[in-house]
N, C-alpha and C positions, 0 to 999 in steps of 0.2 A: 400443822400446829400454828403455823401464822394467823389465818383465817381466825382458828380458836381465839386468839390471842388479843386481836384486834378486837373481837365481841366484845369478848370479856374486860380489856382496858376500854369500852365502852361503858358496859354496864355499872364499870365500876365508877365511872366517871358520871353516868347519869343518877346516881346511887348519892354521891356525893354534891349534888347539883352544879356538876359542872355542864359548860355548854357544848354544845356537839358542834356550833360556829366557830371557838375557838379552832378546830381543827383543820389543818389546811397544808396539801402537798407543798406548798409555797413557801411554808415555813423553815422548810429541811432545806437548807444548802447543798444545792448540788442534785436535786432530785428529778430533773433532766436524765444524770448519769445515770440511774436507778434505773428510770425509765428504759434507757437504750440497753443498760445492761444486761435487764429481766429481758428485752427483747433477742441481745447478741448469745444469750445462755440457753434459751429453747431452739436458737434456730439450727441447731446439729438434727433436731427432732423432724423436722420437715425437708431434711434434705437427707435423707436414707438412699444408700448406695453411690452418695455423689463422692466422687477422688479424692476431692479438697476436702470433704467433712469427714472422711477416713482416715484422711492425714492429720487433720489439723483442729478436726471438733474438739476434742479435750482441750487440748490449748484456748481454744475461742470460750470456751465453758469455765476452763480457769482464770482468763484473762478476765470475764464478766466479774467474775468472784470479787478478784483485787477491787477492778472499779469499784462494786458494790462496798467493800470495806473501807474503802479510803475516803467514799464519803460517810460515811459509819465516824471514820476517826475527825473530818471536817468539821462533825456535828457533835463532839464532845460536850460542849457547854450544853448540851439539854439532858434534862432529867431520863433517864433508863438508858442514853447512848452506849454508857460504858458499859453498861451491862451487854446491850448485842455487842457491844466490839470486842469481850470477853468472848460468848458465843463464838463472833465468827471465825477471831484468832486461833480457836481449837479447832473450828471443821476447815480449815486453811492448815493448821499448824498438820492435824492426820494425815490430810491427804499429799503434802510434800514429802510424806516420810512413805507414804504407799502409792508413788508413783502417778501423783496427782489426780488418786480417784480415791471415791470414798465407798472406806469398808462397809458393807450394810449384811447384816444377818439374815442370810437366805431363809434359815429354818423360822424366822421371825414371821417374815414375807409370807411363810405358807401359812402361820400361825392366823396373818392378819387378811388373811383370804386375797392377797396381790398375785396371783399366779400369773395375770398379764406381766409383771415387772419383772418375775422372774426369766419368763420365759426372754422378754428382752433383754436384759442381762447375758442371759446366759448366748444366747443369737448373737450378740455382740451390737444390737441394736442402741441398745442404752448403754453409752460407752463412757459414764463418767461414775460408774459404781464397780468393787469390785469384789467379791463372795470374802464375808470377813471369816467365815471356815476353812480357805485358803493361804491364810496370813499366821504365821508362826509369830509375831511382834508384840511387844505386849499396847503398841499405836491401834491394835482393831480394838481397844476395848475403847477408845474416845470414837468411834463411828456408831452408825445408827444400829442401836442394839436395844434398847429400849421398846417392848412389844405395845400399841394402843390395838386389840384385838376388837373385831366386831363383840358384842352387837352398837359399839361405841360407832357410832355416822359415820366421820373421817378415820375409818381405821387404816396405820401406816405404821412405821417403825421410824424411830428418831433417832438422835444422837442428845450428848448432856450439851451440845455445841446449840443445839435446837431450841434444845427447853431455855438457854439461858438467853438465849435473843427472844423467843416470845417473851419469858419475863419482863427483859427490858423495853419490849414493844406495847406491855400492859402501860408498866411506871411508865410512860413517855404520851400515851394516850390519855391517861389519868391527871396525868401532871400538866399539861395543855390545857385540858376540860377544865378541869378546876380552877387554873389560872383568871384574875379580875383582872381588869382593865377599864381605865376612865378614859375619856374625849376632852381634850383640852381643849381651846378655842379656835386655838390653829387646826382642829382636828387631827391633830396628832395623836397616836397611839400608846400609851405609856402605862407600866405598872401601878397598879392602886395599895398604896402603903401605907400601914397603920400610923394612923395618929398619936404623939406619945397623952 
């Protein structure tokens, strides 16, 4: 849904003649941590059958998570933040209550043609999801339950934790894009403000 999300707070931004230069990883505080974190979160994926990822992937998968949130929270002051740190506080909030994996709707999975995800799930390969038809709580109903079925490209199953960070990942794309800015003499960078 990311992926989607990004485009589309592009297009909307190119739509309103905003500039695609405004945009810049530079600009996020803290987007280093992102970086290492999207890195410390897949690496339980490349080390299958190892002791340590056995032990202690979830952990390494939830600790990425926080990272990822707290510079979510660092980065308040910009347009759509709060909106993903709504998001993330829900797929962080489920998954403390379900044993720090998140419930994802198997029958959805078969709906959205992922039979690979299932079958790792279920293998115990993919060890940060857990079958939300297993959970008596009324917490699986904020996990990925949401069907996007083929013939839609990226079909996958979401959560409302999902939809509300892409939203905030459109507003935050859009609202950069569209942002003016003048060059004063010092070449300084600074907002361009109406005139009264």
């Amino acid at each position: 849904m990311f992926v989607e999300s990004v485009i589309i707070g592009i297009i909307i931004g190119v739509v309103q003649h905003g500039r695609l230069t405004n945009i810049g990883i530079k600009n996020i505080r803290g987007w280093y941590l992102i970086v290492a974190a999207l890195l410390l979160s897949i690496s339980p994926m490349f080390s299958i059958n190892s002791p340590f990822f056995d032990d202690f992937g979830l952990y390494i998968y939830l600790f990425s998570l926080i990272v990822m949130f707290a510079v979510v929270l660092w980065n308040m002051d910009k347009k759509g933040f709060w909106i993903i740190a709504m998001g993330a506080g829900l797929n962080l909030f489920v998954m403390f209550l379900t044993g720090f994996k998140m419930p994802i709707y198997m029958e959805g999975l078969r709906i959205a043609g992922l039979d690979g995800m299932i079958n790792g799930i279920e293998s115990g390969q993919i060890i940060n999801y857990v079958s939300m038809e297993s959970l008596d709580s009324w917490s699986r109903f904020l996990g990925k339950l949401i069907v996007l079925p083929k013939p839609y490209p990226l079909a996958k199953v979401i959560s409302i934790g999902d939809l509300l960070m892409s939203l905030g990942i459109v507003f935050y794309l859009r609202g950069e894009m569209v942002k003016k800015y003048r060059f004063s003499r010092s070449r300084m960078v600074t907002p361009r403000y109406k005139g009264r």
